[in-house]
N, C-alpha and C positions, 0 to 999 in steps of 0.2 A: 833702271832699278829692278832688282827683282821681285821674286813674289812674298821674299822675307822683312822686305822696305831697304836692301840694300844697296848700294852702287855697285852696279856693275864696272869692273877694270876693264878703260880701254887702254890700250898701247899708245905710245908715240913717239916723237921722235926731237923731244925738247931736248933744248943746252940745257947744262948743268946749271940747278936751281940757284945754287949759289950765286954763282955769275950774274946771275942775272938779278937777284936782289941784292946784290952790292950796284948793278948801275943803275938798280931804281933807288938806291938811298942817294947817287952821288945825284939822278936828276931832282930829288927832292930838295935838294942842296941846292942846286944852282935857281929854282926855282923859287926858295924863299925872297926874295929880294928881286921877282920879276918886274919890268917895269914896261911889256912889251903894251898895253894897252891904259889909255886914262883910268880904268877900276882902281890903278895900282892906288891911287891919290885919295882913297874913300875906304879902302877894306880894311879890316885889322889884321887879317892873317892870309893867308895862304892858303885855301883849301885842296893840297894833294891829291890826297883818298887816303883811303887805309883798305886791308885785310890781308889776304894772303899772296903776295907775293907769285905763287906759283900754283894759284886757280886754274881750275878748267872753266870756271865761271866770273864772269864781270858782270857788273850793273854800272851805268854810264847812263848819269842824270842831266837835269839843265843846270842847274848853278847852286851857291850855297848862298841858304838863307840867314837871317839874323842869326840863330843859334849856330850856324856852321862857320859863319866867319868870326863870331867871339871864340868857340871852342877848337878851331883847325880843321874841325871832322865833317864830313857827310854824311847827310841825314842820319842828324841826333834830334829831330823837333817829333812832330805828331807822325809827320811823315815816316820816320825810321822806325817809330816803334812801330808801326803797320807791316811795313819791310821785315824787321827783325820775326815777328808772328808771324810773317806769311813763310820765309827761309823754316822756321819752328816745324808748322804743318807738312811740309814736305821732308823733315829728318836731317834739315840743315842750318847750320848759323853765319855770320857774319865771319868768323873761322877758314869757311871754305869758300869763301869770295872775294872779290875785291871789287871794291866802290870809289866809284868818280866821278865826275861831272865834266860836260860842255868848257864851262869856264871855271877859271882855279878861282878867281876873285866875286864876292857879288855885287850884283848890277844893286847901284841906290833904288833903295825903296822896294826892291825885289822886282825891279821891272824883268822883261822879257828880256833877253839878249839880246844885242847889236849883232850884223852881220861881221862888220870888222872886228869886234868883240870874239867871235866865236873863229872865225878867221887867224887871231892873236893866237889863240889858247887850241886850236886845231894840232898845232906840232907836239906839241904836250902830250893829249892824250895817243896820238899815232904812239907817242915811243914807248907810254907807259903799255899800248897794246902789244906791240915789238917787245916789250921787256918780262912782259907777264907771258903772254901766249897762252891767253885762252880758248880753247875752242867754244864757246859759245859765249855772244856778247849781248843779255838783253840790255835794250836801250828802252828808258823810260820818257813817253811822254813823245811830243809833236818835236821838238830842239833834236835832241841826239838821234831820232832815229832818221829827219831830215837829214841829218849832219852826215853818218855812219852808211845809209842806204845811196846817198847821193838820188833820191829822188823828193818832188816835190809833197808827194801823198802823203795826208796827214795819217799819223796813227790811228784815229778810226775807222780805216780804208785796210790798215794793212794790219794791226794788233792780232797776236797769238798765232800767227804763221810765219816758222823760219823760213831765212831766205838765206842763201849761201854765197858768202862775198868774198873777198880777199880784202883785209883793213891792214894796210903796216905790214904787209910780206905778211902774214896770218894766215891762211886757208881757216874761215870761222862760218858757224851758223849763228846771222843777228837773227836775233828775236825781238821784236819790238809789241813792246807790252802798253798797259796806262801806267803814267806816274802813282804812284801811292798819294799823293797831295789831292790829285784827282778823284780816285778813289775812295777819300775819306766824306766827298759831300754827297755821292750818293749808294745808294745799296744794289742799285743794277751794276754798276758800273764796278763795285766791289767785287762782287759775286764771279765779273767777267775777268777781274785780275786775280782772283782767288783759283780761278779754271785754266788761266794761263801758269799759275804757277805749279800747279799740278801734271803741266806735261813736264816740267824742267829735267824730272831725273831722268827721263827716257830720253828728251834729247840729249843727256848729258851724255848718257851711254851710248849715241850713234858716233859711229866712225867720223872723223873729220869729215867734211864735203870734200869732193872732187869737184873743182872748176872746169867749167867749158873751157876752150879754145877763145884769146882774144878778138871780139867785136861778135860775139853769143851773147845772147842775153841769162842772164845769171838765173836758174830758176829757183820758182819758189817751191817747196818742200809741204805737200799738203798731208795730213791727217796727223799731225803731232800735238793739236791740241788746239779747243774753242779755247916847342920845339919837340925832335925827331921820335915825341909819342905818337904819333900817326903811324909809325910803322909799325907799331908794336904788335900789330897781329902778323907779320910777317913772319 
């Protein structure tokens, strides 16, 4: 971002946008009617994602709640409006992102996800990341960023410092932030997602990462900061 609040253009070297949001409507397709894990047997719908198809930005949650499996969408409950304000304060909306979750289905009762659970719904979101090709992927919360990071540390150990991975042939920077849900019960912990979201348009505007050489450990990147209406922002 500049000093005017703008984005700064990086370059890249994406397929053609079309392309690529026509194979993310045909996986939405093949997806509605998943049956690869027991949630199928309890959800109402199918939670996708929505936004823009061909973001340089993702959000990738744990799962959808009461209001996301009646409505198809993620994070439409307290959680999103939080989300949506915090995209506001940095000069972005739900328009220039695209939002997903762990698992398409939710867990009864809104429990935590299952390992097999997240296992199920893991090829999902690899292709929807293959298909979007964001360069930067925050992951909300302890689920996705275990998930995304392939390491055991919870997000209190690693929040607000990108790290530079390869997810789905992506050369991306995850950013693993707190859940918004989380966020909502207390004011420190606000305060520390409202700082993490504040670095977003600088990292947005850093050059893709450059990956080590296979069997490097991947480093981390310090000083960046303490039916088919689902597609319809595409």
């Amino acid at each position: 971002m500049g000093a005017a609040g703008e984005l700064v253009a990086v370059t890249d070297s994406r397929r053609p946008a079309t392309a690529r949001r026509d194979q993310l409507v045909e996986l939405y397709r093949e997806l509605k009617d998943c049956q690869k894990c027991p949630l199928a047997q309890g959800r109402t719908t199918v939670v996708f994602g929505t936004g823009n198809a061909d973001a340089d930005l993702m959000f990738v949650g744990e799962a959808p709640g009461f209001h996301e499996d009646q409505q198809g969408k993620p994070f439409v409950g307290r959680a999103g409006k939080l989300l949506d304000q915090l995209l506001e304060e940095i000069g972005m909306s739900r328009n220039d992102c695209f939002i997903a979750n762990t698992l398409k289905c939710r867990p009864p009762d809104n429990r935590d996800p299952m390992p097999d659970e997240i296992e199920a719904c893991r090829p999902h979101l690899e292709r929807q990341i293959e298909l979007i090709e964001p360069r930067v992927i925050c992951t909300l919360g302890n689920f996705a960023t275990k998930l995304l990071t392939g390491s055991p540390q919870g997000i209190t150990r690693v929040r607000g410092v990108p790290q530079a991975h390869e997810i789905a042939g992506q050369s991306v920077f995850l950013y693993p932030i707190f859940h918004p849900a989380a966020a909502l019960r207390t004011t420190a912990m606000l305060e520390q997602l409202r700082a993490d979201f504040q670095a977003l348009p600088r990292l947005l505007a850093e050059v893709a990462p450059a990956l080590e050489e296979p069997g490097e450990p991947e480093p981390e990147l310090a000083g960046v900061g303490p039916p088919v209406d689902q597609l319809g922002l595409f």
